[in-house]
N, C-alpha and C positions, 0 to 999 in steps of 0.2 A: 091850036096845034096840040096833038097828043105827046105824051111822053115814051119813052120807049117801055116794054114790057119786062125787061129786064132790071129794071129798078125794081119794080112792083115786086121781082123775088127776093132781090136782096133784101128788103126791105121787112119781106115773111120771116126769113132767116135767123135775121140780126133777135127778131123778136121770139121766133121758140126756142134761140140759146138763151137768153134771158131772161124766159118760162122756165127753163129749165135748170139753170143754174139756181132762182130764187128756189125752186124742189129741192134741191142739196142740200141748200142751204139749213133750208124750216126741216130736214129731216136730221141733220147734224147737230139742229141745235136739240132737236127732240131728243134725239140717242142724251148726249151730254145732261140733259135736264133729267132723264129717265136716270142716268149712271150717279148724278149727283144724290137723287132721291133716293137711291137704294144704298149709295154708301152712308146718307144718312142715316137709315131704318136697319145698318149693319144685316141685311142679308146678304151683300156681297161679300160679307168677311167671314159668312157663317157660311157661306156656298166654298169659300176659298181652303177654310178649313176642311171639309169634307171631303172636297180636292185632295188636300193633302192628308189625311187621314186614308183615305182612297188609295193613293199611291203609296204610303206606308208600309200597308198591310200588306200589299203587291209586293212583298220582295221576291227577289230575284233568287229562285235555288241555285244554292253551291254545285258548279261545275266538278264533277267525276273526274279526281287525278286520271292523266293520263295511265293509261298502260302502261308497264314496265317495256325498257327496250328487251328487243328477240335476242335471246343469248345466242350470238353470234360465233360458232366454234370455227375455228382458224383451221382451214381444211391441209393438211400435212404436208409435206413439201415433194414435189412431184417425184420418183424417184427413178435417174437414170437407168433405163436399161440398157447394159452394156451388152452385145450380141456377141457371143463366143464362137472364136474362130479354131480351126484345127487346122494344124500345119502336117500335112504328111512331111515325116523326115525321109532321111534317104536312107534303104538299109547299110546296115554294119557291111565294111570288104571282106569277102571271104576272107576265111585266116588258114592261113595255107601252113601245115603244120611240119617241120623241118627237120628230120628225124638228126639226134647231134650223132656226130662221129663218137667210134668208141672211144675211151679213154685210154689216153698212151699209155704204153707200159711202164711200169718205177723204173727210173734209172738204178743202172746197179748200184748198188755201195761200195765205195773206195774202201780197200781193202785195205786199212793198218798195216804200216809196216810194223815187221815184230821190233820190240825193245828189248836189249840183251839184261843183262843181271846189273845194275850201274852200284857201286860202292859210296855210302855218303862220305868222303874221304876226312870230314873235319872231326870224323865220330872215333874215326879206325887210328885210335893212339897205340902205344906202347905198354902194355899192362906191368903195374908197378913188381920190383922184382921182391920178393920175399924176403925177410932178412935172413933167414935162418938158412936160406941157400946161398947168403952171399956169406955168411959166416962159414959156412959148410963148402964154399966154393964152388955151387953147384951151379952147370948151366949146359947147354945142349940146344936140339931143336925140337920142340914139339908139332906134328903135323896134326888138326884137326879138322873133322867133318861139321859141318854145319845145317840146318834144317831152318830157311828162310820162309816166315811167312808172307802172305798178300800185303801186309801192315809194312813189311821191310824187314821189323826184327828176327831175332833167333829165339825158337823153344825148343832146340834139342841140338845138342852138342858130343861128341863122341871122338876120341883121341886114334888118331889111325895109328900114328908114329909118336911114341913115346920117346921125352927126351935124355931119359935115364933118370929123372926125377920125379916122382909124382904127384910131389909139393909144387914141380913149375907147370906140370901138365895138367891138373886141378886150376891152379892161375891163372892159366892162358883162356880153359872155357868160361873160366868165369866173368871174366873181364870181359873178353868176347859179347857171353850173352847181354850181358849189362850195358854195354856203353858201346856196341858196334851196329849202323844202321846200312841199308843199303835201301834203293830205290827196285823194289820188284819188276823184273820181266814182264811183257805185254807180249801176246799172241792174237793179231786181227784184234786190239782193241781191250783185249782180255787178261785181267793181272791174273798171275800163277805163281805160287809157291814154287821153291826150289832150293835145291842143298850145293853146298859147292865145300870145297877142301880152302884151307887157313895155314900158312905154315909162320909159326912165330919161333924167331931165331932168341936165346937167351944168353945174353954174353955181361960178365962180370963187370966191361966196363962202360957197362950202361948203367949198372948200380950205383958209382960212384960217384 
């Protein structure tokens, strides 16, 4: 009875992995025997230096700094433009121009009443009587004129009516000019000089 055919390959198989593997083998050990021999005989330590003697020399050149960075200028800051606008305004109102009335008339001036000749009555004493006409008994009445200026006083004096003495009618101007005042007359406002007449009576017993 035959066997089947299939065996017969398996059987091929089994045996050229087996061929094949002992080749591995016998060449792995060669390498190794070959690598043992040459580290023996130190050319693989003279190969290894040369190696690196080789890569030594090979350095690597220095990389080129970078470029400087781009100066970067800060571009300004954008600037608003504002659009200018025009306002028509409204013209000015006619100016309507008013002619003024004329100017009233001045009122008249109140017209002053006139002021008469007024006597300062605490000036108009009794002028001292002489002695030598009280000795002499003399006494009478003397009329005199007077010459009143704007001031009040008197600068001119003049006997109309003598009293029979001339010692009392000297007395009477003098005292007069001296010591007698009156308040001058006014016309509209206006002081005026004026004369008026004086009659001083001289009687003995006022002397006493």
């Amino acid at each position: 009875m035959e066997r089947p055919g299939h065996l017969h390959v398996e059987k091929k198989s089994a045996a050229n992995k087996a061929t094949s593997l002992a080749i591995v083998i016998a060449i792995h050990i060669a390498g190794i025997a070959g690598l043992v021999a040459a580290l023996s005989s130190g050319a693989l330590i003279k190969q290894l230096q040369e190696i690196k003697a080789t890569v030594d020399t090979q350095k690597t050149p220095p990389k080129a700094p970078p470029p400087p960075p781009p100066d970067l200028v800060k571009p300004p800051p954008p600037v608003a433009i504002v659009p200018e606008f025009q306002v028509a305004t409204a013209p000015p109102p006619p100016v309507t121009t008013v002619a003024k009335p004329p100017p009233a008339p001045p009122a008249p001036k109140a017209v002053a009443a006139s002021d008469p000749l007024r006597a300062i009555m605490r000036t108009h004493t009794q002028p001292a009587y002489p002695p030598i006409s009280v000795r002499l008994n003399e006494s009478g009445t003397t009329l005199i004129e007077v010459h009143i200026t704007t001031e009040g006083n008197v600068d001119n004096c003049k006997v109309v009516s003598s009293s029979g003495s001339e010692r009392l009618d000297t007395a009477a101007c003098d005292h007069v000019k001296r010591v007698w005042r009156w308040q001058p007359p006014t016309q509209q406002g206006v002081v005026h000089d004026v004369s008026t007449q004086i009659r001083i009576t001289w009687d003995l017993k006022d002397a006493k």
